[in-house]
C-alpha positions, 0 to 999 in steps of 0.5 A: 734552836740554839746550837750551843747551849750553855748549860748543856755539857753532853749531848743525849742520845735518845730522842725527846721521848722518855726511856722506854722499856725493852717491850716497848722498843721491840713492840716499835720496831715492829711497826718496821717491815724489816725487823724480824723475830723468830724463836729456835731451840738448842739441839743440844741443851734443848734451850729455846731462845728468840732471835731479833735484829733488823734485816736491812742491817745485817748480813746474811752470811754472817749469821748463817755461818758464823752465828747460827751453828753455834747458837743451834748446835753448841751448847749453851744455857745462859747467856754468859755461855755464849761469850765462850762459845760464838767466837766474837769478841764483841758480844755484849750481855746488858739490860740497859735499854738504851744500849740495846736500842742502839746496838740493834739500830747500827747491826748487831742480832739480840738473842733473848732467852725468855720474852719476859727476861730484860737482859739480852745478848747482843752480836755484831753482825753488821753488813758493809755497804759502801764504795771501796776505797778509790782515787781522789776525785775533788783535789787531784793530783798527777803524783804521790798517793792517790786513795782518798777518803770514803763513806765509812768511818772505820775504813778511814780510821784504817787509812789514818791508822796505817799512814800513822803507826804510833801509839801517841795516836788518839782517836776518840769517838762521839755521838752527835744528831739526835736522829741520825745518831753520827759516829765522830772520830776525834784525832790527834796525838798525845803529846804533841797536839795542844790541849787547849785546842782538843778541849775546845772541839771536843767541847764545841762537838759534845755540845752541838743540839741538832737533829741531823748531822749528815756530813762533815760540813755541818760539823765545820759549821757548827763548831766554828768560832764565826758561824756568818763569815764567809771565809771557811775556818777549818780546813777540809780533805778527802787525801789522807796524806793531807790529814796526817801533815795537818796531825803532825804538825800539831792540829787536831783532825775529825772524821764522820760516818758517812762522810769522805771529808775530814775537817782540820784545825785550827787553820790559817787562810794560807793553808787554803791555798796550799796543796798537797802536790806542793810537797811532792815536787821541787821547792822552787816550783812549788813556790812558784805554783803557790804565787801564781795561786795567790796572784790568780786569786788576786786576779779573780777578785779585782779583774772586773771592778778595776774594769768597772772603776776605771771606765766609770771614774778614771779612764785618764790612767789608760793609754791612748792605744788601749783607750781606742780598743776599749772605745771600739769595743763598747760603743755599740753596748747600751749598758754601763760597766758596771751593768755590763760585767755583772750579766757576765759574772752571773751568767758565768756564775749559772754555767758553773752551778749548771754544770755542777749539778747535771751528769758529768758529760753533760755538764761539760758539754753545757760548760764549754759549748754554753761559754761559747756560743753565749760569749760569742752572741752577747759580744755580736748582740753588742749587749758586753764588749769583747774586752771585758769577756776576755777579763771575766773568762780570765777571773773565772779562770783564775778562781779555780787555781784554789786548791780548797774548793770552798775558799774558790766559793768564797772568791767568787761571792767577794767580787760582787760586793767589790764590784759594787763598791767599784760602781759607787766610789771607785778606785776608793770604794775598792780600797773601802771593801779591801779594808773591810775584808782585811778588818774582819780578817783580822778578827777571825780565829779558828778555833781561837788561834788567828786566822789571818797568821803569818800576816797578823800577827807577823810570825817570820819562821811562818813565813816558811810555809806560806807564800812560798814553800821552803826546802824540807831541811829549813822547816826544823819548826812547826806553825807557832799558832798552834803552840804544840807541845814540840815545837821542834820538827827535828835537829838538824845535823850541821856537821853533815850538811853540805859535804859532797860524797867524797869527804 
């Protein structure tokens, strides 16, 4: 099934059966337990009517307070009389039966006056079911706010909305999966995002043929411009702070129904390393924090090949001192290196997706306590050398200084074909898999801007906001690669700048 068709411009709503009639609907539904139907009649207008929604969608309260009165003791006759009389500003009268279809599917009550008549009314009466809004769980942080994004879309929007109160702020909303039928919010502000970049996920949402879609993550796959990389293409957050920096600088955001994260663009591999604690603390130290991110990056990767390479093709390059712990350690071991670290990055791999996938408490207790009592008995077994425990400990470590939890997955995927590489060719066959990944990083763009910006291509105002954060005052540009429409942040004031209090 392709999910991007070429000729296909907008994504149907109804499923591959034909449209059907509003008795076939209802005869449907009522296979349902859970639809109901019943008649009344208006105490007043002596009007009968039907009454028809599905309970498992609706609140109870709702219709015994604020429909039902209305309907039973108001007078009406038509059902143009009921948008003067319920006060809802969301009734809806329509004998389209698409729209009655999905209306009835997402909450709302159908009120029919005769079983014969084709044109309905319909009356939002859905029920919330979902957390409230809470603390970030995923990227948290000891400062700056700490609500984060949940499962519905208008509470979302809400966080957005109240964080971001202007009227150049466009949200536009799209229906994708032809059976889960999601709700998708289109962000950006007018003027000042490139349309370039709106049309082309606009499009590239519009045009996704899928079945499915139950979380932003399918979006961020399907709408990506390299779909086999491994290297995440667009950003992703739960923190609406970090959404309205991404909208303010130009980039276009999208929130899903039923899912807490909201995915950005276009995005460069730099932005996966940036938090958003960098802006709540002093430059300096953010600066700081950021090169130790990329320097434990760094470290995650190329720790256990350089261990590989050296002992398999260059152990003249150690010291004598360190040769001789190195010796000491392994001469037990019946294993080569490069057999050796990969027991230890597998099964350092297991206790994470172990750990990962039971309760919490639990999974910390398997964390720690299986770390170290299978740390300590391969070492005593003689099966790794307690050198390269301390290295592979250090690269697990290491890996999880990665603000953005999925380029910390990607970390951890590179080093085995590294370690392959270091294995086969050594110090070269590292520099080969170096090349490689820089080579496909090149040619990787997100949403058609490069990935790999402010590297490639070079872009020194970018360079403000990369490796290092600069103060707040030398950030007058926004990012260059995204072209948006003012590129100008703010003017700066030279006159006021470095007066103190007294002049």
């Amino acid at each position: 099934m392709a999910l991007f068709p070429k000729k296909q411009k907008k994504f149907s709503t109804s499923i591959v059966n034909p449209k059907k009639s509003l008795p076939e609907i209802i005869e449907q539904l009522r296979k349902s337990k859970d639809f109901k139907q019943s008649e009344a009649i208006n105490e007043q207008t002596n009007t009968s009517f039907q009454v028809l929604f599905i309970s498992t969608l609706i609140d109870d309260e709702i219709i015994q307070k604020d429909l039902m009165p209305y309907l039973l003791y108001g007078q009406f006759q038509t059902l143009k009389d009921l948008k003067y009389l319920i006060p809802s500003r969301d009734c809806i009268i329509t004998s389209e039966t698409d729209e009655i279809e999905q209306k009835l599917l997402t909450g709302c009550i159908m009120i029919r006056l005769k079983s014969n008549d084709d044109t309905v009314a319909l009356l939002p009466a859905t029920a919330e079911v979902g957390r409230e809004v809470s603390p970030s769980e995923v990227e948290f942080t000891v400062g700056g706010p700490k609500e984060s994004f949940v499962e519905s879309i208008e509470k979302n929007l809400n966080l957005i909305r109240k964080r971001l109160p202007i009227k150049e702020l466009v949200i536009e909303e799209v229906i994708v999966g032809t059976l889960t039928k999601t709700r998708v919010a289109i962000i950006y502000i007018d003027g000042l995002t490139n349309m370039e970049d709106i049309n082309t996920v606009k499009e590239r949402i519009e045009n996704i043929n899928f079945d499915q879609i139950q979380d932003s993550s399918y979006l961020e796959e399907m709408i990506a411009d390299n779909k086999n990389s491994p290297f995440p293409q667009l950003l992703n957050s739960e923190r609406p702070l970090k959404v309205i920096s991404s909208l303010a600088e130009g980039k276009v955001a999208v929130v899903m129904d039923g899912s807490p994260f909201a995915i950005m663009g276009p995005s460069s591999v730099m932005s996966f390393f940036s938090s958003a604690e960098d802006y709540l603390m002093n430059w300096g130290v953010a600066s700081f924090i950021r090169i130790l991110r990329i320097i434990g990056v760094m470290a995650s990767v190329f720790a256990t090949p350089m261990y590989v390479a050296i002992l398999t093709y260059h152990p003249e390059i150690i010291p004598k001192d360190l040769m001789a712990s190195i010796v000491s350690s392994r001469k037990h071991v019946p294993f080569p290196p490069f057999v050796e670290a990969l027991f230890l990055e597998i099964t350092i791999e297991l206790l994470r997706e172990a750990g990962a996938r039971l309760p919490t408490k639990v999974g910390q207790t398997i964390g720690i306590v299986g770390g170290i009592v299978l740390g300590t008995a391969s070492v005593e077994a003689s099966l790794t050398s307690n050198v390269l425990l301390i290295l592979v400990s250090i690269a697990a470590l290491a890996s999880f200084t990665t603000p953005v939890y999925k380029i910390g997955t990607t970390i951890r995927l590179i080093r085995f074909p590294f370690l392959l590489f270091a294995q086969l060719l050594g110090f070269l066959g590292i520099v080969i898999n170096v090349c490689i990944i820089l080579a496909h990083l090149i040619q990787l763009k997100s949403l058609g801007r490069p990935y790999l910006e402010p590297i490639y291509p070079p872009r020194l105002t970018d360079l403000k906001d990369s490796f290092v954060r600069f103060p707040f005052y030398k950030g007058q540009m926004r990012p260059g690669y995204l072209q948006s429409k003012k590129p100008v942040r703010f003017q700066t004031n030279k006159e006021n700048q470095n007066k103190d209090i007294d002049e």
